[in-house]
C-alpha positions as CSV (number, residue, x, y, z in Angstrom):
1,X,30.9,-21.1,-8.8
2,X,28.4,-22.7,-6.8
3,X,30.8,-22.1,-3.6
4,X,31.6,-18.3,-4.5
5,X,27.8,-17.7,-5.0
6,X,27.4,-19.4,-1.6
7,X,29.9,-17.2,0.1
8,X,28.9,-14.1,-1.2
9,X,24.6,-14.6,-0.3
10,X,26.2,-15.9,3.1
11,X,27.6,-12.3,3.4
12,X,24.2,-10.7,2.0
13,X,22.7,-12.5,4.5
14,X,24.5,-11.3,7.1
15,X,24.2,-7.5,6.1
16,X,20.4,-8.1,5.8
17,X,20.1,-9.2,9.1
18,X,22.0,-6.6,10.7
19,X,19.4,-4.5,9.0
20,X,16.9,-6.3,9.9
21,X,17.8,-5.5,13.9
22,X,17.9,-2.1,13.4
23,X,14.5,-1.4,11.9
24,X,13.0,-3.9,14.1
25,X,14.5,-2.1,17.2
26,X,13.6,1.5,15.8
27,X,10.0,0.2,14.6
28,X,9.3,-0.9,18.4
29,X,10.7,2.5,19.4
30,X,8.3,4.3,17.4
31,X,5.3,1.6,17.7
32,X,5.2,2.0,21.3
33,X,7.0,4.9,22.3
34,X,9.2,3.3,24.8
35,X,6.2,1.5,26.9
36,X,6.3,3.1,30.7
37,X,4.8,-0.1,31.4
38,X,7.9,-0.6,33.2
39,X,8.5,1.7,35.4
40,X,4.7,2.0,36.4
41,X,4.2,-1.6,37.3
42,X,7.6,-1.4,39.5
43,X,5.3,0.7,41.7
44,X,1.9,-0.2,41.5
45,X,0.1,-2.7,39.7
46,X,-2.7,-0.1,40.4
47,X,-1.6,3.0,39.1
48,X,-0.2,0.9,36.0
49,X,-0.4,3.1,32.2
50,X,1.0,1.3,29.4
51,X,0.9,4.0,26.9
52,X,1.7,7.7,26.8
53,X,-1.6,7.9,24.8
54,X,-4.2,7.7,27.1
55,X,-7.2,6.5,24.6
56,X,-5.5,3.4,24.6
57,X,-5.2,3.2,28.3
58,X,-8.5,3.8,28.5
59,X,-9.6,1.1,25.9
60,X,-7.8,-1.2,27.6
61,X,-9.3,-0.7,30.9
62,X,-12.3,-0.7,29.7
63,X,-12.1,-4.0,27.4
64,X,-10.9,-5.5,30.2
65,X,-13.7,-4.8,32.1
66,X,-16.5,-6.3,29.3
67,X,-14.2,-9.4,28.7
68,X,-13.9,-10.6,32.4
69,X,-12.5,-14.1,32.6
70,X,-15.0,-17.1,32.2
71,X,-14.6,-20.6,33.3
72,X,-13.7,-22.9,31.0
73,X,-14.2,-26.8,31.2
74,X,-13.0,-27.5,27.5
75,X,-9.0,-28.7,26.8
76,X,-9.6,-27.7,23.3
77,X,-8.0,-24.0,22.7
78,X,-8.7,-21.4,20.2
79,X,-5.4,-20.0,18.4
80,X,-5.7,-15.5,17.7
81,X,-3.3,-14.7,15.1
82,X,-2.1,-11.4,14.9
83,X,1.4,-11.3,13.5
84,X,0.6,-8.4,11.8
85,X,1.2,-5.1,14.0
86,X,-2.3,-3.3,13.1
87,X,-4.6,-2.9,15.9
88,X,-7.5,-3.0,13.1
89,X,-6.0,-6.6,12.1
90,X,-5.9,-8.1,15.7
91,X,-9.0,-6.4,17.7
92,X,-11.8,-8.1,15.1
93,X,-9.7,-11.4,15.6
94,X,-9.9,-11.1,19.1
95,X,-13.7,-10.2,19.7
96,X,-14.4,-13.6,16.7
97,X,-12.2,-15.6,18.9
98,X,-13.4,-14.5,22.0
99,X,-17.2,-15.2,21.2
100,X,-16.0,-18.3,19.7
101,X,-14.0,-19.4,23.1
102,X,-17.4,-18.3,25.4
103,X,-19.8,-20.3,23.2
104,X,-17.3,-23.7,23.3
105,X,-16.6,-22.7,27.0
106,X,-12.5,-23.0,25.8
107,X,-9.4,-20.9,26.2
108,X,-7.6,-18.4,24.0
109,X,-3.9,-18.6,23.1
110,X,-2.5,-15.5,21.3
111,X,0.4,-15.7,19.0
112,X,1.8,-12.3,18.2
113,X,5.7,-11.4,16.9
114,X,8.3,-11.1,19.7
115,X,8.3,-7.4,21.2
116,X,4.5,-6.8,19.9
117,X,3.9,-4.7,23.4
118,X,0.7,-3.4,21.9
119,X,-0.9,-6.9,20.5
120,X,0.0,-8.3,24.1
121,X,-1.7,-5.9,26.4
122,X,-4.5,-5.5,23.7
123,X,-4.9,-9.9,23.4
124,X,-4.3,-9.6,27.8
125,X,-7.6,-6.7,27.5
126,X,-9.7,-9.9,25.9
127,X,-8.9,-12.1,28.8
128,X,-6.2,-13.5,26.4
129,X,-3.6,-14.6,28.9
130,X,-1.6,-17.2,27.6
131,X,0.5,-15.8,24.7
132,X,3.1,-17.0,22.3
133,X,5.8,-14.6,21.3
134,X,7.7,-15.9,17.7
135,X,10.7,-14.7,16.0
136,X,12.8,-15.4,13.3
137,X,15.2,-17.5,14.8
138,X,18.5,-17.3,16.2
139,X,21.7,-16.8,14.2
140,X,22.4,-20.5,14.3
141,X,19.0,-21.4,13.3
142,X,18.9,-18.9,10.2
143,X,22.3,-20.2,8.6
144,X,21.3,-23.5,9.0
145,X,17.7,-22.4,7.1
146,X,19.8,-20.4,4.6
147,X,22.0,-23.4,3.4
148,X,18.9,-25.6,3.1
149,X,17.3,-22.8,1.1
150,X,20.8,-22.6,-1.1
151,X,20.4,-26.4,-1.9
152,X,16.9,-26.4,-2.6
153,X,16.9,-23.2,-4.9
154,X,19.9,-24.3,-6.6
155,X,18.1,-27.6,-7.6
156,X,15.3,-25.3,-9.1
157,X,15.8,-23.7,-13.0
158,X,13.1,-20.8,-13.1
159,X,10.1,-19.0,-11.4
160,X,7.7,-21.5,-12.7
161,X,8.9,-24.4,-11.3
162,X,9.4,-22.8,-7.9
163,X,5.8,-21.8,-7.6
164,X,5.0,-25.4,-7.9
165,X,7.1,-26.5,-4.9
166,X,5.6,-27.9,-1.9
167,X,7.0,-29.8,1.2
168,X,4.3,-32.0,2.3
169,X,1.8,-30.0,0.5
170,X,2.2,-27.3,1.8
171,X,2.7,-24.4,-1.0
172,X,6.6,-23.1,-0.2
173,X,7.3,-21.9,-3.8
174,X,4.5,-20.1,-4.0
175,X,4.4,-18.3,-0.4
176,X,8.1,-17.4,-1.6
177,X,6.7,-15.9,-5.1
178,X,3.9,-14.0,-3.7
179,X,6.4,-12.7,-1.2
180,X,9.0,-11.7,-3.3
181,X,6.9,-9.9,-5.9
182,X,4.6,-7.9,-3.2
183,X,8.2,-6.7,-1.1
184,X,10.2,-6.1,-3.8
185,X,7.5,-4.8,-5.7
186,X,8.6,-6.2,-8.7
187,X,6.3,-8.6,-10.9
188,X,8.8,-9.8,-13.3
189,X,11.6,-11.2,-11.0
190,X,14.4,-13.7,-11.5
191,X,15.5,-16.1,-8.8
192,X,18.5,-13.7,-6.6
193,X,19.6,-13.4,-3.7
194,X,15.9,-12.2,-1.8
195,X,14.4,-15.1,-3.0
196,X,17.2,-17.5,-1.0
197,X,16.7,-15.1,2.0
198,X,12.9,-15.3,1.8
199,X,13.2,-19.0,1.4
200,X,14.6,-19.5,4.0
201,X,12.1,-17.6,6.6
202,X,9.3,-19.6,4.9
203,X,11.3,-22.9,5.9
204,X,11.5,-22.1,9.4
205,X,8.1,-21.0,9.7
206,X,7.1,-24.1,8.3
207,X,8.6,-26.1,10.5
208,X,7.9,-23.8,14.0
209,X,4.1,-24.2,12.9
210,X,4.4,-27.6,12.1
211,X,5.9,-27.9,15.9
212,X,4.1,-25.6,17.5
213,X,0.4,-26.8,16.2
214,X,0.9,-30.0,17.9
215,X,1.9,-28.9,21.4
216,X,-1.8,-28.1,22.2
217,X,-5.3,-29.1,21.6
218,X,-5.9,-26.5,18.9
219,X,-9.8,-26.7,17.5
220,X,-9.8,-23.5,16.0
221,X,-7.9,-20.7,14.3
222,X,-8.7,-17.1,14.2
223,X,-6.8,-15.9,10.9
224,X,-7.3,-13.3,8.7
225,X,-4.6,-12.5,6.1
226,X,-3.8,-15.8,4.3
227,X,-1.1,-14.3,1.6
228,X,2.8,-14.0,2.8
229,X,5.2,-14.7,4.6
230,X,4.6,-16.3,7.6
231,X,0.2,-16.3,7.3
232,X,0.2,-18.9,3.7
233,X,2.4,-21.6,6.1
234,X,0.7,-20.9,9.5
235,X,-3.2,-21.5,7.4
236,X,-2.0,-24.0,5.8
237,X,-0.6,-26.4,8.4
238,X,-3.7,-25.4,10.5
239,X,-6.4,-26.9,8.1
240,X,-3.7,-29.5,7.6
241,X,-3.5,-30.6,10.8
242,X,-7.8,-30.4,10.7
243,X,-8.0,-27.0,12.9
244,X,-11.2,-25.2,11.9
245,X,-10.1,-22.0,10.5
246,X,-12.5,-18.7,10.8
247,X,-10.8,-16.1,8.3
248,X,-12.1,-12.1,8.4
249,X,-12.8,-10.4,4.6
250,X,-13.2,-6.7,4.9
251,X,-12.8,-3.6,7.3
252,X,-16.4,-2.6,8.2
253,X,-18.8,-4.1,8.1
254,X,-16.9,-7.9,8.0
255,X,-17.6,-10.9,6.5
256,X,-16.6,-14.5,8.1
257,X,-15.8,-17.1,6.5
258,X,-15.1,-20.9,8.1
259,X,-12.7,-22.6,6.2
260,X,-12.5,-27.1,7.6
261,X,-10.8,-28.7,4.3
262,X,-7.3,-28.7,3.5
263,X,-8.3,-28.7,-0.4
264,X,-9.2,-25.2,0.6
265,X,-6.8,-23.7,1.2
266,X,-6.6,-21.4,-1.7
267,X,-10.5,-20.8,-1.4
268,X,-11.2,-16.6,-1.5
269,X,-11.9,-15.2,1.7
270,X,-14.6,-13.1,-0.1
271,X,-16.3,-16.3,-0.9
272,X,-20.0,-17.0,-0.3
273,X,-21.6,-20.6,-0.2
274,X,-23.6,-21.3,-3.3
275,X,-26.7,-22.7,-1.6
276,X,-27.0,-19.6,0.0
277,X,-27.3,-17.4,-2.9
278,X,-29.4,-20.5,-4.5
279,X,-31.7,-19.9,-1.1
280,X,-32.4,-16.2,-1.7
281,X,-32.7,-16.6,-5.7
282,X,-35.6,-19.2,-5.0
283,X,-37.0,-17.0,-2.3
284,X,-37.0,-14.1,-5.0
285,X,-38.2,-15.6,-8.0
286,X,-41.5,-17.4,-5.7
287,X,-42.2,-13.7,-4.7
288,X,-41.3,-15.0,-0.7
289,X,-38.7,-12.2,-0.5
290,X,-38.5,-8.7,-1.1
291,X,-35.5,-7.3,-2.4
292,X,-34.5,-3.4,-3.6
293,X,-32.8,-4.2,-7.0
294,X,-33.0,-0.2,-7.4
295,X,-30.7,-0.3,-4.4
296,X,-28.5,-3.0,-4.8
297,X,-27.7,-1.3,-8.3
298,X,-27.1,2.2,-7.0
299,X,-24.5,0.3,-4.8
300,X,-23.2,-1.0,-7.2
301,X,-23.0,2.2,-9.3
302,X,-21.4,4.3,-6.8
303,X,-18.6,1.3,-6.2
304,X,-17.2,1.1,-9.7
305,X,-14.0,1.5,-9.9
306,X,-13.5,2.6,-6.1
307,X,-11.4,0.6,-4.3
308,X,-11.4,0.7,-0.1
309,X,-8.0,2.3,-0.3
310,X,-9.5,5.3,-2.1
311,X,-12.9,5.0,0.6
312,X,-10.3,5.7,2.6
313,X,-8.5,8.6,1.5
314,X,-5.3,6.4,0.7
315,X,-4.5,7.4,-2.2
316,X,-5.0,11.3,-3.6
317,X,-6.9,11.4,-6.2
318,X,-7.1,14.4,-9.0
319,X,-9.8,16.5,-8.5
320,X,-11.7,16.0,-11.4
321,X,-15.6,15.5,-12.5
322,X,-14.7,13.9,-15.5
323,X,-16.3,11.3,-16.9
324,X,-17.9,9.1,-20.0
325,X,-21.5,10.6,-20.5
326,X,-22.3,9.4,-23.2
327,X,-21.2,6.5,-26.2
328,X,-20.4,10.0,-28.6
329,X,-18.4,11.4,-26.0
330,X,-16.2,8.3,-25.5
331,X,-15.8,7.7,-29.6
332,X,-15.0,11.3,-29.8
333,X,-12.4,11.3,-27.1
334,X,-10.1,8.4,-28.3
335,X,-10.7,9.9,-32.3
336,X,-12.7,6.1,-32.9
337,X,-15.1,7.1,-36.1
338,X,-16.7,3.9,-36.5
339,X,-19.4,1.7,-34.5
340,X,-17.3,-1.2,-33.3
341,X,-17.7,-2.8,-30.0
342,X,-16.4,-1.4,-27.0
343,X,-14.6,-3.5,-24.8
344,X,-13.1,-2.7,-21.4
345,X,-10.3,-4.5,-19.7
346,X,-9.8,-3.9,-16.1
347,X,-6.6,-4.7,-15.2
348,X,-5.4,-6.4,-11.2
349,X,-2.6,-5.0,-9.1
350,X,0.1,-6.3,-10.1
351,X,2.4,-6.8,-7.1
352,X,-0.5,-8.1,-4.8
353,X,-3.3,-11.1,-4.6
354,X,-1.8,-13.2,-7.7
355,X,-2.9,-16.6,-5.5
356,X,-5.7,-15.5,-3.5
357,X,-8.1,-18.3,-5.2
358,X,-7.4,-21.8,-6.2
359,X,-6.7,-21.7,-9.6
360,X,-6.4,-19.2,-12.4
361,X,-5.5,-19.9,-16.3
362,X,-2.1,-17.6,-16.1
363,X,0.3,-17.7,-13.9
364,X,-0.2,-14.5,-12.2
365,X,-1.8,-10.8,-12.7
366,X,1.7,-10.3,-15.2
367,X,0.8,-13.0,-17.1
368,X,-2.7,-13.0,-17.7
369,X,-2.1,-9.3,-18.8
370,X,0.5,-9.5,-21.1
371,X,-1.1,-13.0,-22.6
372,X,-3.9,-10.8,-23.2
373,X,-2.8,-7.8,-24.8
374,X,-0.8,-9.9,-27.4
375,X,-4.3,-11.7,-28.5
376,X,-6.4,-8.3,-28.4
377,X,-3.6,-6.4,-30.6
378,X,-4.7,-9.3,-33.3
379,X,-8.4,-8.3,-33.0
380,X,-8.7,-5.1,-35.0
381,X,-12.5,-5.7,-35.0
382,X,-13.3,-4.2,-31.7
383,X,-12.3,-1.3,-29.7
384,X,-10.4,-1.8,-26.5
385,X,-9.9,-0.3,-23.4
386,X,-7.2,-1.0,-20.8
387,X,-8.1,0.2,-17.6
388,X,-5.1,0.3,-15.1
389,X,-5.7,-1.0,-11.0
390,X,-6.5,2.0,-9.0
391,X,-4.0,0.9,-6.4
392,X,-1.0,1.1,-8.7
393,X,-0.2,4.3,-7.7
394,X,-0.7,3.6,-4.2
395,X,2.9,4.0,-1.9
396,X,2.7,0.4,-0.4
397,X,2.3,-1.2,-3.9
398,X,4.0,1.3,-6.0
399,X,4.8,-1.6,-8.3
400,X,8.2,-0.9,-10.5
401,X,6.2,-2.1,-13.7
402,X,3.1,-0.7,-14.3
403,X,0.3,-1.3,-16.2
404,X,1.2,1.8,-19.0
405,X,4.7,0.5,-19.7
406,X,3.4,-3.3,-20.4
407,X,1.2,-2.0,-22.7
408,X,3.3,0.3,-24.2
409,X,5.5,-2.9,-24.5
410,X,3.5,-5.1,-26.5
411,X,0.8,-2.6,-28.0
412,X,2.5,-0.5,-31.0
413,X,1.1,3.1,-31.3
414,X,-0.4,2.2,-34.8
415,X,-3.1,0.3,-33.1
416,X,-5.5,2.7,-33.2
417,X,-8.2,0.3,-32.0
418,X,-6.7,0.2,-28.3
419,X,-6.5,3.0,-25.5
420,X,-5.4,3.5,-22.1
421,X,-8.7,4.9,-19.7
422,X,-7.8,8.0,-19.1
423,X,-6.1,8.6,-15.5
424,X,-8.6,11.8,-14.7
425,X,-11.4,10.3,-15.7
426,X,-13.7,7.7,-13.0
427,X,-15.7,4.9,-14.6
428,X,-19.0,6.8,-14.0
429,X,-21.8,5.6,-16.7
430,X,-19.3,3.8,-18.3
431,X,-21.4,0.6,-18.2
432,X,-23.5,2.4,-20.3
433,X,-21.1,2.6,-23.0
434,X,-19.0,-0.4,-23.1
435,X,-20.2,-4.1,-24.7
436,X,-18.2,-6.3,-22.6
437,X,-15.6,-6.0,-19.7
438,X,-12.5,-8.5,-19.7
439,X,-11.3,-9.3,-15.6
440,X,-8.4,-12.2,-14.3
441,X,-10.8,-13.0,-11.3
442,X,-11.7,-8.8,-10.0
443,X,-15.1,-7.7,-8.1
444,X,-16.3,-6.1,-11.8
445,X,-17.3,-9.6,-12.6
446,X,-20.4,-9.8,-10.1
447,X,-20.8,-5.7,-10.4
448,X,-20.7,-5.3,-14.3
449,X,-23.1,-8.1,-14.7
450,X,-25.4,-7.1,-12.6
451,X,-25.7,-3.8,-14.9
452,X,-26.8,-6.2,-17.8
453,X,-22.9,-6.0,-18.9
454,X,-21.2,-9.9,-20.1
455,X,-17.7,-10.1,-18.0
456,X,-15.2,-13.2,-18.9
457,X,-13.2,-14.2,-16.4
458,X,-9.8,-16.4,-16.2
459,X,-10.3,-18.9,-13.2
460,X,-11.4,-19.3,-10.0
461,X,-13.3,-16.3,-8.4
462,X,-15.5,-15.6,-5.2
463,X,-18.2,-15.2,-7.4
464,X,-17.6,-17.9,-10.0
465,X,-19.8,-20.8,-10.7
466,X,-23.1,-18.6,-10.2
467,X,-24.1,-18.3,-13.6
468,X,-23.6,-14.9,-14.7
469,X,-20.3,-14.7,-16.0
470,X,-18.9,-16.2,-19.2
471,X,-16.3,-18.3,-17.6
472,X,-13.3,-20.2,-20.1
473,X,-11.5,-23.1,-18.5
474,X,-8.9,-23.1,-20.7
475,X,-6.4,-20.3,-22.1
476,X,-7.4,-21.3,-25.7
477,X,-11.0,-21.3,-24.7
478,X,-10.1,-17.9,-23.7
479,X,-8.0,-16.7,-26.3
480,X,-11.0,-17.8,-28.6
481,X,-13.4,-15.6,-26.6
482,X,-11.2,-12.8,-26.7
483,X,-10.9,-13.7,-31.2
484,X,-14.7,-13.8,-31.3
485,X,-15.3,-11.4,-28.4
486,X,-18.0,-9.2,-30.9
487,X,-20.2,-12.7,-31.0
488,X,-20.9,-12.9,-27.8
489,X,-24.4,-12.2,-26.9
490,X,-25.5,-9.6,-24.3
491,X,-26.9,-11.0,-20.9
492,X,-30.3,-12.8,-20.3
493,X,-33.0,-11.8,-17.5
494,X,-32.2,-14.5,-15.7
495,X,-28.6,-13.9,-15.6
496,X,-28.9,-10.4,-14.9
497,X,-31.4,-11.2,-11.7
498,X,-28.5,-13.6,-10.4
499,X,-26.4,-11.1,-10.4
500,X,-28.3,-9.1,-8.8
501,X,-29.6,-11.7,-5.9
502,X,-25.7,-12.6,-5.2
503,X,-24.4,-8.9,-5.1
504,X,-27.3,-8.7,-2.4
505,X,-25.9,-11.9,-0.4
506,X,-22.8,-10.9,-0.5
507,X,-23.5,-7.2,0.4
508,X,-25.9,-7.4,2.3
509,X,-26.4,-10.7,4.0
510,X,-23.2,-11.8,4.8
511,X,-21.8,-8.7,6.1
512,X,-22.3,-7.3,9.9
513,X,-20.8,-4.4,11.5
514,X,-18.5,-4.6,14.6
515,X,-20.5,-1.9,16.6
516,X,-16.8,-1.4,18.4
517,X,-14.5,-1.1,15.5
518,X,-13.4,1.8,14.1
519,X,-13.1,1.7,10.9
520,X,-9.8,3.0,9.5
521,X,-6.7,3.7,7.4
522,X,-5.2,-0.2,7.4
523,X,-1.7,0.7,6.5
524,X,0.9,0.8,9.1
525,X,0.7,5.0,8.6
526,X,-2.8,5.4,10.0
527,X,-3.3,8.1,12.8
528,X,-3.1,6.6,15.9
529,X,-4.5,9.3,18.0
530,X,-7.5,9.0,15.9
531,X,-8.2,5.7,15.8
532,X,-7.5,5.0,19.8
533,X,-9.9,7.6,20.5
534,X,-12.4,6.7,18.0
535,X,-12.1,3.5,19.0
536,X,-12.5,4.1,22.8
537,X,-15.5,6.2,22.1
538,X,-16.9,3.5,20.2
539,X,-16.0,1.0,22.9
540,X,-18.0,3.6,25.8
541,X,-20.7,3.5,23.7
542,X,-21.4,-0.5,22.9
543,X,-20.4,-2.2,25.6
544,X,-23.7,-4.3,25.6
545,X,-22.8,-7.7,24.0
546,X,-26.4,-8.6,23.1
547,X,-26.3,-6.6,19.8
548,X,-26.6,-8.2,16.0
549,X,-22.7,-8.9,15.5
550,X,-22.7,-11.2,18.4
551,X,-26.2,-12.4,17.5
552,X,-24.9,-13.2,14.1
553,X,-22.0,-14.7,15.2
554,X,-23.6,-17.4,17.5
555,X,-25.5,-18.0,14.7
556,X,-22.6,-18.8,12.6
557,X,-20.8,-20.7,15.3
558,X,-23.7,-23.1,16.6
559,X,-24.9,-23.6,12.9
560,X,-21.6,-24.4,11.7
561,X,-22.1,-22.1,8.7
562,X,-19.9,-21.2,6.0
563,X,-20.9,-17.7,5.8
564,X,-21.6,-15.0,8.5
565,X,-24.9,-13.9,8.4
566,X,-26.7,-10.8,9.2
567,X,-29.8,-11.7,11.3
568,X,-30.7,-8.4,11.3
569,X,-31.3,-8.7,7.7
570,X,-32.3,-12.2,6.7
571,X,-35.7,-12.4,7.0
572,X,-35.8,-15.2,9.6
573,X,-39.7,-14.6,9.9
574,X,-40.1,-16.2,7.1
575,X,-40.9,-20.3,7.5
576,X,-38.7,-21.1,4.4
577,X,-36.4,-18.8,5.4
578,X,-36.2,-20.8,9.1
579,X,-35.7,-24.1,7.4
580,X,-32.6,-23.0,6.2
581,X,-30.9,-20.9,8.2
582,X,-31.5,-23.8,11.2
């Protein structure tokens, strides 16, 4: 049986890759619109036009012109990943890199995927000139990956114990898991065929990483996505192999974080470094430091519920005012009579981040959900409100189990006590109404709290350890919580003003704008006439290095800070402030 299985994935596998050849050869088509690079540079090396759009011509030239070549006196070299084809994911890498490489006087290498025509001449733009080109192997090479993913897969039983398998430490199972459930869009798979196939890739990445961080004297890695197949293996054997990785979080404005310890590997990008919150909450409570609470909570207000792919016009929503005004209202609307407690449980996406931090209580977003509903359909002492991701019903997600039909699953219609939020409704004033809000590890557990509203959370977070959250470390710790969930008290001053003090760090201090980065759709349908031109524009207009990005940036690089930090808000003036940041 195990022969026949082998024979028939072998044929799969072929098929795939056939497949595989012609979307890669019509994406390249359509990505660069058959590049006259060509037949221009046959001719002139002066009258050379890569593009038919003439923006990016025009960027081009003009990058080139602000990143002239500098001498370098430094073996070390700086690796700029950018293996995803997005011009918004490579051109922050590049500028990091690029201030990084002037400040330790080293070179850039650029590592893009074979055929990228627009990451090369972009990386080339930056003074980038020595790039590597990776692919997925030749035909020999991907058998030979394929039977050792056969023999290792058919050693392993289940999903569980895959996620726990590692070659030299470095997390294989779980780059294949992660993988598996984001493209297929499935979070309740069983070991077939795809999970050979990505197996496989992951394998050979490994190992061309493995090879290839050891040709050179890497000392740093520019990195931003650290989920998938190839970007979990490539960070991975970086910090393993001690290369100092700086990792982008956000569109615009950015944050930076450096990662330098391979037992961080799983560490949230979003993260921020505890003594720095610590600073700013001693600076506020000894009156050294004004900060706009009043602000930071209207922020916070107006972000509820609103993710950056709705900022961004990704997903259309309904056109509807509706929302929760008052506690009345709410009762009214889901026919509750009585005064229980209201609880609201925001649920995660359930085909994407399951193992962006370094540990959780549940195995993924799936799990922690369903785990959930099954103890809050015991609890018919409080009121509760499941709140579905608002990216589920976005096309790259689209996830082939939603939130709805899990509940629907294990909640019977008799339970009265528990509702689905209503999909026209936003989550205006609604933490106003509610008692407590139940999160995995989501951004309502540093936004809620700061509204003077108790959040439990189920493992590691960006924002965990602060003192604001009620945090279990254990699923029967949890479970209890969730059993005795009306018990638990309502949020102190002090908690509340910790809340508030790290929502301002990590909105306000350790975020900087990229004065030439246009800030835009992310997905791989964004308008490229816009953002080439918007981008150029932006490029004409901020050419002058010396502005608070690159200010901030030194900052970060010569301090050897964890966090990026805005100089143009920090208060360096004052003295305590001084002792810190230097």
């Amino acid at each position: 049986m195990r022969i026949i299985k082998l024979i028939i994935y072998l044929n799969l596998f072929f098929l795939k890759e056939i497949q595989n050849v012609i979307i890669d050869l019509r994406n390249f088509l359509l990505r660069n619109k058959i590049v006259k690079n060509y037949i221009f540079t046959l001719f002139s090396q002066k009258k050379r036009n890569v593009f038919f759009d003439e923006n990016i011509n025009n960027y081009i030239k003009t990058n080139s012109l602000i990143w002239t070549q500098k001498e370098t006196n430094n073996n070390s070299k700086i690796l700029i990943e950018s293996l995803i084809n997005h011009p918004h994911y490579l051109i922050p890498n590049c500028i990091v890199g690029k201030k990084l490489s002037l400040i330790n006087k080293c070179d850039c290498v650029g590592i893009i995927k074979k055929g990228d025509v627009i990451s090369k001449e972009i990386m080339n733009s930056f003074g980038v000139n020595e790039i590597i080109e990776i692919n997925d192997g030749n035909y020999i090479s991907k058998i030979s990956y394929f039977l050792k993913s056969f023999y290792i897969l058919s050693q392993i039983k289940n999903v569980d114990k895959l996620i726990n398998f590692k070659i030299e430490n470095i997390e294989i199972g779980k780059n294949v898991y992660e993988s598996y459930v984001r493209y297929k869009k499935n979070p309740t798979p069983k070991i077939d065929f795809f999970f050979y196939y990505l197996m496989a890739n992951i394998l050979y990445y490994n190992d061309l990483f493995k090879k290839l961080l050891k040709q050179k004297n890497y000392k740093y890695l520019i990195q931003s996505e650290k989920q998938f197949i190839p970007f979990r293996v490539l960070f991975q054997n970086a910090l393993k192999n001690k290369i100092v990785i700086y990792s982008r979080y956000g569109l615009q404005p950015i944050g930076l974080i450096r990662y330098n310890k391979f037992k961080d590997i799983n560490l949230n990008r979003a993260s921020v470094d505890i003594n720095l919150v610590n600073h700013y909450y001693n600076q506020y409570k000894n009156s050294k430091i004004n900060i706009s609470e009043k602000k930071i909570i209207n922020e916070i207000k107006k972000d509820l519920g609103n993710e950056d792919i709705q900022k961004l016009g990704l997903i259309k929503s309904r056109k509807s005012n509706l929302y929760f005004e008052s506690e009345k209202y709410l009762r009214k609307f889901f026919n509750w009579r009585d005064k229980k407690p209201i609880v609201l449980i925001l649920c995660h996406n359930l085909v994407d981040g399951n193992y962006v931090n370094r540990w959780n209580l549940f195995k993924d977003n799936i799990d922690w959900l369903e785990n959930t509903l099954k103890k809050i359909k015991l609890n018919k002492s409080v009121n509760w409100i499941i709140k579905p991701h608002p990216s589920e019903s976005f096309k790259s997600y689209n996830s082939k189990v939603g939130t709805n039909s899990i509940v629907n699953k294990f909640i019977d219609t008799k339970n009265n006590n528990i509702k689905i939020f209503p999909l026209d409704h936003s989550l205006k004033n609604i933490y106003n109404i509610v008692d407590l809000v139940v999160t995995s590890h989501g951004s309502c557990g540093h936004e809620y709290s700061a509204l003077g509203v108790p959040v439990i959370i189920c493992g590691d977070t960006y924002y965990k350890g602060f003192g604001f959250n009620i945090e279990p470390s254990s699923k029967k710790e949890y479970y209890k919580l969730l059993k005795d969930i009306s018990k638990i008290k309502k949020l102190n001053k002090t908690q509340i003003e910790k809340s508030i003090i790290f929502n301002y760090v990590f909105r306000v201090i350790t975020k900087v704008k990229i004065p030439t980065v246009y800030r835009s759709d992310h997905t791989m349908n964004y308008n490229k006439e816009d953002f080439w031109r918007n981008s150029y524009n932006l490029l004409e207009k901020n050419k002058n290095m010396n502005n608070n990005f690159f200010k901030s940036l030194e900052h970060q690089f010569k301090n050897d800070n964890e966090n990026l930090i805005n100089l143009s808000k920090a208060n360096l003036k004052n003295e305590h402030n001084k002792q810190y940041f230097n």
